[in-house]
PADRENSE-605824 format. One line per field, with one value per residue (C-alpha): residue number from 1; x, y, z. Coordinates in steps of 0.5 Angstrom, whole numbers, plus 500, padded with zeros to 3 digits. Layout:
BEGIN
nr	(NUM  ...) $
c1	(X  ...) $
c2	(Y  ...) $
c3	(Z  ...) $
REM end
This chain:
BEGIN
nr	(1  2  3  4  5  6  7  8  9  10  11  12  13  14  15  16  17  18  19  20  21  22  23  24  25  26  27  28  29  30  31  32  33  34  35  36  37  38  39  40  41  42  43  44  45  46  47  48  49  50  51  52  53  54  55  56  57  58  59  60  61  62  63  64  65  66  67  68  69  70  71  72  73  74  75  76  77  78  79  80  81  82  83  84  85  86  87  88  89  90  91  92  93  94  95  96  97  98  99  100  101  102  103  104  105  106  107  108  109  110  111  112  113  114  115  116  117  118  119  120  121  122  123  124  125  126  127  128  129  130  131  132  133  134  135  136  137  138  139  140  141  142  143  144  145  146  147  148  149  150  151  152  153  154  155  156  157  158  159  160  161  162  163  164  165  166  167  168  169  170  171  172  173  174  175  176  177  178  179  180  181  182  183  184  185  186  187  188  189  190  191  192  193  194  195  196  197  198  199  200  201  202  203  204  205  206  207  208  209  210  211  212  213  214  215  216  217  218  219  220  221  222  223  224  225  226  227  228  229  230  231  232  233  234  235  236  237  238  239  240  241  242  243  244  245  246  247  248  249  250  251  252  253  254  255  256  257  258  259  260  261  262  263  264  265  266  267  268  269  270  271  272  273  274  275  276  277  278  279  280  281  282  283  284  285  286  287  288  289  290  291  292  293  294  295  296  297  298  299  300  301  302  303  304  305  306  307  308  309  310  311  312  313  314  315  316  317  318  319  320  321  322  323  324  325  326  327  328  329  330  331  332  333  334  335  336  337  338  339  340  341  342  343  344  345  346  347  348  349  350  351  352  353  354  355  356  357  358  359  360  361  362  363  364  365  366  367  368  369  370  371  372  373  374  375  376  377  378  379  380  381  382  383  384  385  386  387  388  389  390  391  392  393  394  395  396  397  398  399  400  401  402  403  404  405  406  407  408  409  410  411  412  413  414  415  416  417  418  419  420  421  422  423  424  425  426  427  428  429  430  431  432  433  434  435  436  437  438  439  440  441  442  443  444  445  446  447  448  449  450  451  452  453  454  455  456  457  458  459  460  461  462  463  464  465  466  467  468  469  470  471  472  473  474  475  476  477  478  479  480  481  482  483  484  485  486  487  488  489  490  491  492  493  494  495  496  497  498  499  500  501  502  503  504  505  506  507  508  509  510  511  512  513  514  515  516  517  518  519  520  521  522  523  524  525  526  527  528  529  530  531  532  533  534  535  536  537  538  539  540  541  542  543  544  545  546  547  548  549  550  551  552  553  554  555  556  557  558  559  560  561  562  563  564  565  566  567  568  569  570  571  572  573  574  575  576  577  578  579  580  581  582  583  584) $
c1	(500  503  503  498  503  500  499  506  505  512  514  517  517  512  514  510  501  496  495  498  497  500  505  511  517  524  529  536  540  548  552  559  565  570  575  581  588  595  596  602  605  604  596  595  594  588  585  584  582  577  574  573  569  565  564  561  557  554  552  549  545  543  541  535  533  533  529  524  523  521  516  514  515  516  523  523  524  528  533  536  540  543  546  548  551  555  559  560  564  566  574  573  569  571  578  580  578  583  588  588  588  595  597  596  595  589  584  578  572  577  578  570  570  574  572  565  567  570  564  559  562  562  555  552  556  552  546  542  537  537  544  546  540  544  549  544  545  553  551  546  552  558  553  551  558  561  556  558  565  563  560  552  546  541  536  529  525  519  516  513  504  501  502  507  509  517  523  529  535  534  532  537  533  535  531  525  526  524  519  513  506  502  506  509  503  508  515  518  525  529  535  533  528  523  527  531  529  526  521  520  519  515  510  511  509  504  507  506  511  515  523  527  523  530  531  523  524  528  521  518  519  517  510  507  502  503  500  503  500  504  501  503  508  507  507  502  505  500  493  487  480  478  484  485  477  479  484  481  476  480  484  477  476  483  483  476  479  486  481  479  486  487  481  486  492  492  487  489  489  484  481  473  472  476  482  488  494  501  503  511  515  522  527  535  536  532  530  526  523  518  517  515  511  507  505  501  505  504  512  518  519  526  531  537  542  548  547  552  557  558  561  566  573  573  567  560  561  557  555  553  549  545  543  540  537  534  531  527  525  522  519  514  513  512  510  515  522  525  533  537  544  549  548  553  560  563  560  559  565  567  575  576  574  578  575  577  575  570  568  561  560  552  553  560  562  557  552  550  558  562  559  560  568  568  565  567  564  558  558  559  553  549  550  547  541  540  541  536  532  530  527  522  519  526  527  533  533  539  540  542  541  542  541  541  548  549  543  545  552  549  545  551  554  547  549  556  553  547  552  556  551  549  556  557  549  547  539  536  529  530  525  527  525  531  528  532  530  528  533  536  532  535  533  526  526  529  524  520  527  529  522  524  530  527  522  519  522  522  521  525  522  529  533  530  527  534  536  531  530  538  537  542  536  541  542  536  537  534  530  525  526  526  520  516  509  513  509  516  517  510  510  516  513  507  511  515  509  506  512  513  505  505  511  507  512  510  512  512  515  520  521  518  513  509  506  504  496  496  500  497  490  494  499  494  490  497  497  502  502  506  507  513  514  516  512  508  504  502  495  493  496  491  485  486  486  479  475  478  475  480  477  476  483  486  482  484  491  489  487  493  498  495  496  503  506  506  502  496  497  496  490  487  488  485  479  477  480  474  478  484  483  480  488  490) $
c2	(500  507  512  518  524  530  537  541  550  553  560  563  569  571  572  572  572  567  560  554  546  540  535  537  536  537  540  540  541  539  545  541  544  544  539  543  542  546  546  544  551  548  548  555  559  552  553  560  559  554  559  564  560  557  564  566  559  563  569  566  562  568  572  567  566  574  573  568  572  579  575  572  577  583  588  590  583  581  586  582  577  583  584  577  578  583  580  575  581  584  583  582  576  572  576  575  569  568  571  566  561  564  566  561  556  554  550  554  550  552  560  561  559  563  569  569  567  574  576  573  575  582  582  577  583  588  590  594  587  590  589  583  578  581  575  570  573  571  565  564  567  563  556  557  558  552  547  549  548  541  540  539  541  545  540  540  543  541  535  532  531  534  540  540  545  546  546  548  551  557  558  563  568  563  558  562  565  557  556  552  556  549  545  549  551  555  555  554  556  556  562  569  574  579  583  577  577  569  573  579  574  570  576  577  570  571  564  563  563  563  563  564  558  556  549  548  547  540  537  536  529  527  527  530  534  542  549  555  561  567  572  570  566  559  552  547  540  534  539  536  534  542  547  543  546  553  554  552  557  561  561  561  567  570  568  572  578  578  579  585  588  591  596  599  600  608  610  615  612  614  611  610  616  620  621  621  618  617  610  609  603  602  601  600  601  605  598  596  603  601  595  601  604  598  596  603  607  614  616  613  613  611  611  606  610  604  599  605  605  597  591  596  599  607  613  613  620  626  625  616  618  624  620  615  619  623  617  616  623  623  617  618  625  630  625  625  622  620  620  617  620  615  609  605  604  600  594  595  595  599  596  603  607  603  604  601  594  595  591  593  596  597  602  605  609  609  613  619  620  618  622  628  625  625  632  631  625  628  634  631  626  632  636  629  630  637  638  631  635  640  633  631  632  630  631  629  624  624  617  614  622  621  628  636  637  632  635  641  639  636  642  645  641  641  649  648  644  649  655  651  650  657  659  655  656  649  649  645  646  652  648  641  638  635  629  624  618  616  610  612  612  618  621  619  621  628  629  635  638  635  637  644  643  638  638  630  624  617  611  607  600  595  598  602  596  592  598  599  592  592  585  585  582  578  574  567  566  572  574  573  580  584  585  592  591  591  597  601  601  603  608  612  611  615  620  621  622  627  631  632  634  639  643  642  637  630  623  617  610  606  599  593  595  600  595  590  589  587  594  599  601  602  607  610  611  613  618  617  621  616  608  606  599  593  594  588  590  596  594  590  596  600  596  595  602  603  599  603  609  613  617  611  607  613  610  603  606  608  601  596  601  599  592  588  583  584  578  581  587  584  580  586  589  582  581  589  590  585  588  585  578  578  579  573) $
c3	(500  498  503  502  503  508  504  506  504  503  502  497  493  489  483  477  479  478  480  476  478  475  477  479  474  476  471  474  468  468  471  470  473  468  467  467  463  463  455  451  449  441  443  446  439  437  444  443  435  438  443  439  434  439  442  435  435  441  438  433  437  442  435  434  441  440  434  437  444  440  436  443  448  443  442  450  452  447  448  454  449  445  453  453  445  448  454  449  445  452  455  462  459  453  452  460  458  452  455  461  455  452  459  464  459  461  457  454  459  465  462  461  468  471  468  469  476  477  473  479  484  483  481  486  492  490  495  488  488  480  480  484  479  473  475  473  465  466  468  463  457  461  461  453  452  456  453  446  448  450  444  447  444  449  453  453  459  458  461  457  454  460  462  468  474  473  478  478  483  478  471  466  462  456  459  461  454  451  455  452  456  453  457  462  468  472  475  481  483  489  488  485  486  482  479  476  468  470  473  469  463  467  468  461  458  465  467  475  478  486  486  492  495  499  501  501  494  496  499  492  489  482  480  487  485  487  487  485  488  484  488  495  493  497  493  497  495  494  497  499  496  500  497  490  490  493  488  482  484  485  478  475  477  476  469  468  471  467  461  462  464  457  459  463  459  457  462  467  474  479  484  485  489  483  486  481  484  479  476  474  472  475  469  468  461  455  453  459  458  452  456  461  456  453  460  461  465  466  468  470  477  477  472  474  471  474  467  463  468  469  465  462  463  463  465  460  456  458  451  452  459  455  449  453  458  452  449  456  456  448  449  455  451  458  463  468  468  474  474  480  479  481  487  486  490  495  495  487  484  478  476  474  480  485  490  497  500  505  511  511  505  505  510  506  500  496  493  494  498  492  489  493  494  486  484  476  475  479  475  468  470  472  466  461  466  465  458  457  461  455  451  456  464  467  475  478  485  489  491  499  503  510  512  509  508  504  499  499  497  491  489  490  484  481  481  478  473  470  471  466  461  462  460  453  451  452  453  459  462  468  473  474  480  484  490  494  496  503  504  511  517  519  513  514  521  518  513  516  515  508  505  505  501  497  492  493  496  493  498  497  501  499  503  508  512  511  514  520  522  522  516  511  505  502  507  506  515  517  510  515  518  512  513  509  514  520  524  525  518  516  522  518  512  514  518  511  507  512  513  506  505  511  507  501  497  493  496  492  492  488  493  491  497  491  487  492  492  499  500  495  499  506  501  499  505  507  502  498  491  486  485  481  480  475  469  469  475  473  470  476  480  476  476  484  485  481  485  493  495  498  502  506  507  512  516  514  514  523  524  521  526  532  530  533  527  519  519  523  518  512  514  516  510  506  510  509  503  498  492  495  495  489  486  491) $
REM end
C-alpha cells in the first residue's frame, strides 16, 4: 500500500501571479564544472582558435533566440539577449577568458569559467536586487557557451504530453525564454527574486510563478502534484480534495478577471472616488522603457542609471549618458521621468574606479557619497540629465540621502553643472524637480526638515526595511526580518508622507512594496502620491486602485498601525479590502 502524503504549503516569493496546477516535473539541468587541463605550448593558439569559434556558434544561437522572444514576447523582452551578444564580445568575458588560455595555458572550458566566475562574484556583492540577479545573465552566457565547447545541444525543458509545474534550482532568461505555455503550467525556483529576468519573463508569457523558494524546493519529488500561488508566493504539495476546489475556483476567477486587464491599459489612473494617483514603472535601461510604455504606464519613476557604467573598462561619456537619458524622456512625450544619479560603490564595484574593500559596504562608500567624493564624475552625470531635460519631463533623484548637508552639497554641484551649461549656451528645462529617495532611517525621520529643500521623495522600501530591521536581505536565514509591513516600517513610511504633505512636497515609492496588491490600498490610504513599479504590475496595479475609495482607507491605514505583527496587517487589509482578495 502506498503512503498517501500529507498537504505540506512552503513559501516562497511571488514572483509572476496567477495559479498553476499539475504534476511536478524537476528540471535539473547539467552544470558541470570544467574539466581542467594545462595546455602544451604547440596548442594554446588552436585553443584560442577554438574559442573564438564557439563564441561565434553562441552568438548565432543568441541571434535566433532573440528573434523568436521578440516575436513571443516583443523587442523590450528580446532586447536581454542583445546584452547576453555583447558580453560574449566583452574583454572581462571572453577576452579575459582567451588571455587565460595564452597565459595560464588553460583550456577553454576552465577559462570561461574562471572568467565568469569573477563576473558573478561581482554582480552577486551587489546590495541593488536589479543588479545583484544580473549575475544569473553571465551564468545563462557562461553555461551557453561551455555547452558548445563540449559539443551539446540545448536539452528539452518541458515535461512531457501534459501539462507539468517546473522546478528547478534556477531558471536562466534563455530558459524561460524557450518555455512552451502549452506545456509549462508554472515554475518554481529555489535561487532569485522579482526583478530576475526569469521572473519578468514570467510575468510577460503570464506563467505563474515562485522563485526563492530555498531548501522547500528539495521537499517535491517527481510526479507529487502541486499548486503554485504566484500572488502569494507558496507552493501546496499533494493538496487535498478541499483546496484543490478552493483554487480551482480561484484560478477561474483570476483568468476572467486578466480578461478584462486590456481595458486599462492607456486609462488614467483613478480610483472609485475620483482621486488620481501616479503610476510609474521602474526601468534599468531605454530598453525596458518601452516594456514600461506598453504595459500602461504613465512615468518612469525611477530610472536605474547604473546599467551604463557596469560591464566596461572606462566612465560613459557625457554624450552616452545624454543619449539614453533622452530616448526615455522622448518616448514618454512629457510624463514624468524620474533619474536617479548614480547609486553604485562600495559593495558594486567599477575595475575603473577602484574603490576600496569594505567590511560593510551596505553602509559604505556608495552612492550619494562617492559622488560628493568624485564631483567631476557628478558634474558630467548631471550635465547629461539637465540637457535631456530640454526633450522631456525629466527630474533628477538623489539616491541614499541621510541628512541636509548631503542635499545640499548636491545641489551645490547641480548649480555648477547648470552654470556650465549656461556659459556654453546649452538648452536645459529651468524647473526640473530635484527629489531624493527616503532610504536612510535618518532621512526618514528628518523628513520635515529635507522637504524643505527637496521638491519630492521616493521611498525606497528595499533598502530602508533591511536598514530599519537591521537584516541584511540577502541573507535567506534571517530573510524573515526583511519585512516591508513590520509596524515600525509602516509608522516611518507615514510620517515621510505626512511630513513631505505639510510643507506641500509629492511623495512616492520605487520598492517593491509599491506594486503589492495587498500594500497599495493601506499607501493610498497613507496618502501617498506616486507608484513606481515593475511593468508587468502596472495594470493589475491600475485595475485595483479602480475599485478603492480612498476617502475610505485612511482609516484602514489607522486601523492596520495599531496591530503587532505584519501577518496581523496583511490579514487586516484582506478581510477588509473585497478588491484585494480577489488578486489573491
Amino acid at each position: 500500500m502506498i503512503e498517501e502524503r500529507v498537504t505540506e504549503s512552503v513559501k516562497g516569493i511571488a514572483a509572476a501571479p496567477g495559479y498553476a496546477m499539475g504534476k511536478a516535473h524537476l528540471w535539473q539541468p547539467q552544470a558541470e564544472k570544467a574539466q581542467r587541463r594545462t595546455l602544451p605550448e604547440e596548442e594554446i593558439a588552436a585553443e584560442v582558435a577554438r574559442l573564438e569559434e564557439k563564441t561565434r556558434e553562441a552568438l548565432d544561437e543568441l541571434q535566433c533566440l532573440k528573434e523568436e522572444t521578440a516575436l513571443k514576447l516583443g523587442e523590450a523582452h528580446a532586447e536581454i539577449f542583445e546584452t547576453h551578444m555583447l558580453l560574449l564580445e566583452d574583454d572581462d568575458f571572453v577576452g579575459a577568458a582567451a588571455e587565460a588560455v595564452r597565459s595560464e595555458r588553460l583550456n577553454a572550458e576552465a577559462a570561461v569559467e574562471d572568467a565568469a566566475k569573477v563576473l558573478v562574484e561581482l554582480f552577486e556583492n551587489m546590495s541593488d536586487a536589479y543588479m545583484r540577479e544580473r549575475a544569473s545573465d553571465i551564468r545563462d552566457v557562461a553555461g551557453r557557451l561551455q555547452r558548445l565547447l563540449r559539443g551539446e545541444s540545448a536539452g528539452d525543458i518541458g515535461g512531457g504530453g501534459e501539462a507539468v509545474v517546473l522546478f528547478a534550482h534556477d531558471l536562466t532568461p534563455s530558459d524561460t525564454a524557450r518555455l512552451d505555455r502549452s506545456r509549462i503550467a508554472g515554475f518554481v525556483t529555489a535561487v532569485g527574486g522579482r526583478t530576475s529576468h526569469s521572473a519578468i519573463m514570467a510575468r510577460s508569457l503570464e506563467i505563474p510563478a515562485v522563485v526563492g523558494m530555498g531548501a522547500g524546493a528539495e521537499r517535491v519529488q517527481p510526479g507529487d502534484y502541486v499548486i503554485v500561488d504566484g500572488g502569494e508566493g507558496t507552493v501546496h504539495i499533494n493538496p487535498d480534495a478541499g483546496l484543490l476546489e478552493l483554487y480551482r475556483s480561484k484560478q477561474l476567477r483570476y483568468e476572467e478577471r486578466r480578461s478584462r486587464l486590456g481595458v486599462y491599459i492607456g486609462r488614467p489612473t483613478e480610483t472609485a472616488d475620483g482621486h488620481h494617483v501616479e503610476l510609474a514603472a521602474n526601468i534599468g535601461s531605454p530598453q525596458d522603457a518601452q516594456a514600461a510604455r506598453d504595459g500602461g504606464a504613465e512615468g518612469i519613476g525611477l530610472y536605474r542609471t547604473e546599467f551604463l557604467y557596469m560591464g566596461r573598462d572606462t566612465m560613459p561619456t557625457e554624450e552616452e549618458q545624454f543619449l539614453a537619458y533622452k530616448i526615455v524622456a522622448e518616448m514618454f512625450a512629457g510624463q514624468p521621468v524620474v533619474i536617479r544619479t548614480l547609486d553604485i560603490g562600495g559593495d558594486k564595484e567599477l575595475p575603473y574606479l577602484t574603490l576600496p574593500k569594505e567590511a560593510n559596504p551596505f553602509l559604505g562608500y556608495r552612492a550619494i557619497r562617492l559622488c560628493l567624493d568624485r564631483k567631476d564624475l557628478f558634474r558630467t552625470q548631471l550635465r547629461a540629465i539637465l540637457r535631456a531635460s530640454a526633450y522631456g519631463n525629466v527630474k533628477i533623484m538623489y539616491p541614499m540621502i541621510s541628512n541636509i548637508e548631503e542635499l545640499r552639497q548636491a545641489n551645490a554641484v547641480l548649480a555648477e553643472a547648470r552654470a556650465e551649461l549656461d556659459a556654453e549656451g546649452v538648452k536645459y528645462a529651468q524647473d526640473v524637480e530635484v527629489g531624493i529617495m527616503i532610504e536612510v532611517p535618518a532621512a526618514g525621520m528628518a523628513a520635515d526638515q529635507l522637504a524643505r529643500e527637496a521638491d519630492f521623495f521616493s521611498i525606497g522600501t528595499n533598502d530602508l526595511v533591511q536598514y530599519m530591521m537591521a537584516a541584511d536581505r540577502m541573507n535567506e536565514t534571517i530573510a524573515h526580518l526583511s519585512e516591508p509591513f513590520n509596524p515600525g516600517v509602516l509608522r516611518l513610511i507615514r510620517h515621510v508622507i505626512t511630513a513631505a504633505h505639510a510643507k506641500g512636497r509629492w511623495v512616492g515609492m520605487c520598492g517593491e512594496m509599491a506594486g503589492s496588491v495587498v500594500a497599495i490600498p493601506l499607501l493610498l490610504g497613507m496618502g501617498l502620491d506616486e507608484f513606481s513599479m515593475g511593468s508587468g504590475s502596472v495594470a493589475t496595479a491600475r485595475a485595483l486602485m479602480h475599485k478603492l475609495n480612498r476617502s475610505e482607507l485612511s482609516r484602514l491605514a489607522d486601523e492596520a498601525l495599531e496591530l503587532d505583527t505584519a501577518e496581523e496587517i496583511r490579514r487586516h487589509i484582506i478581510n477588509r479590502v473585497p478588491a484585494v482578495a480577489e488578486w489573491l
